[in-house]
N, C-alpha and C positions, 0 to 999 in steps of 0.2 A: 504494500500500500504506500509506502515512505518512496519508492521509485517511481510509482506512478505520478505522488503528484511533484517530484522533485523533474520529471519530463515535462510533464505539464506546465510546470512554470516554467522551467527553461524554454520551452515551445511559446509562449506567452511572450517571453520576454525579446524573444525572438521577432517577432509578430511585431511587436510594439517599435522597437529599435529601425526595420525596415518601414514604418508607418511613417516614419519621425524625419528619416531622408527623405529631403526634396527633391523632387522629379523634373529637371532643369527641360526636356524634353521641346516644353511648348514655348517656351521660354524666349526662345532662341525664334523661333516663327518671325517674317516679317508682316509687315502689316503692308497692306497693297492698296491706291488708288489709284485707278484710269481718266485718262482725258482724250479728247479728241476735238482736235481744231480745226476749221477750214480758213487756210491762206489767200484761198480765191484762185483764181486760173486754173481750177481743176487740183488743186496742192491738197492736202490734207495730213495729218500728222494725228497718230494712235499714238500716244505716250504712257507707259506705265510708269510709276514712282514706288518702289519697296522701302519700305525703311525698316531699318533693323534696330532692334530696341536695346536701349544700354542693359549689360547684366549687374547685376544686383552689387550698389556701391560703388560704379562705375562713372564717369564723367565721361565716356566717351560714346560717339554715335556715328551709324552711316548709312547712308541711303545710295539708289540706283537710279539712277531716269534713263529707262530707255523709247526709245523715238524712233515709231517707221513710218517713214516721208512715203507718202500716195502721189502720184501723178495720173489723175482720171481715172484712179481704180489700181492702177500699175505699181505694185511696189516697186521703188527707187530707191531705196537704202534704208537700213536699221543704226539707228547711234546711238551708244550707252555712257553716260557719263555717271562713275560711282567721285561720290565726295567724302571722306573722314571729318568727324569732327572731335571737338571737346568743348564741353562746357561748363558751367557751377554756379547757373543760379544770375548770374550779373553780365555775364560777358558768356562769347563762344567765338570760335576760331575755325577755320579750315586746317588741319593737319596733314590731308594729304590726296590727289586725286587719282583715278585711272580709268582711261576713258579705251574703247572696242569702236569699229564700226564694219560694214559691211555694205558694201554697193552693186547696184544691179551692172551688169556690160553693159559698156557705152556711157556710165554717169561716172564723172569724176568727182572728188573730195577732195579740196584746195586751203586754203588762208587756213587752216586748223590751229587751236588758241585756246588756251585756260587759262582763264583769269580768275584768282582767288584773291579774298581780304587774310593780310598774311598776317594781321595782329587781332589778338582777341577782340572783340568791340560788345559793346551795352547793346548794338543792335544787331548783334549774330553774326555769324559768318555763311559767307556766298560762296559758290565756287561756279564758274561759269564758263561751257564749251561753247567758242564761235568756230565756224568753217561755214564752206560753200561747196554745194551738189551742181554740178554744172554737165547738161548735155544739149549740145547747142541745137537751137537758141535758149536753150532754159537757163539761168541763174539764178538758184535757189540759195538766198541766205539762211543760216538756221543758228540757234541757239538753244541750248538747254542748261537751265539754272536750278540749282538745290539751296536754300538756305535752310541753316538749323539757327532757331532761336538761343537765347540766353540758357533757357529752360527743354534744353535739346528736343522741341518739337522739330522735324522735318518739314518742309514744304517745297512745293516745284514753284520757283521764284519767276 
């Protein structure tokens, strides 16, 4: 009888110990909002924004904006700009970017440019992809912008 319940609580205590770790799992999920713009001339632009949530005691953040340029239906190119940040509450900074792209035959990607705020500021940090989609006669300018607030929310600036 003294074995059973000395299992028994061990198996309890067991139980209880594995209940008590946190299950970081979902944690880690980005959260996702879509947009879609019309430029006019037949242009349009499908933009996703991920952003990924700081972990627990963390001051840093990063999001994704990826961008597929339409030309009357025709996809013309995919562009992804990921931004890093850091923030605490008063200020946030850009830390660091990495940007993908992908073009249809026949469209070129030209001027390519990131422009980041390289000092923390009270009004968040930017990080900002210029270039140009060109198949002639088309000259499509584009840009795609991430800021994170003071208070590391994301948004497609």
């Amino acid at each position: 009888m003294n074995i059973i319940k000395r299992v028994c609580s061990l198996a309890l205590s067991f139980a209880l110990i594995f209940c008590l770790i946190p299950q970081a799992h979902a944690a880690n999920d980005p959260e996702t909002f879509y947009f879609v713009e019309d430029l006019g001339n037949g242009i349009t632009v499908e933009s996703t924004l991920e952003v990924y949530p700081s972990t627990a005691r963390n001051t840093s953040t990063w999001g994704a904006l990826s961008s597929n340029f339409k030309n009357n239906g025709v996809w013309v190119a995919t562009v992804t700009l990921k931004a890093y940040f850091t923030y605490n509450g008063m200020t946030a900074g850009v830390t660091g970017t990495e940007y993908a792209k992908d073009v249809a035959s026949g469209w070129t990607y030209t001027n390519h440019k990131i422009t980041t705020t390289t000092v923390s500021s009270s009004s968040g940090g930017t990080a900002t992809l210029t270039a140009t989609l060109k198949d002639f006669p088309i000259s499509l300018p584009i840009s795609l912008s991430i800021h994170c607030a003071p208070d590391g929310t994301i948004t497609k600036a």
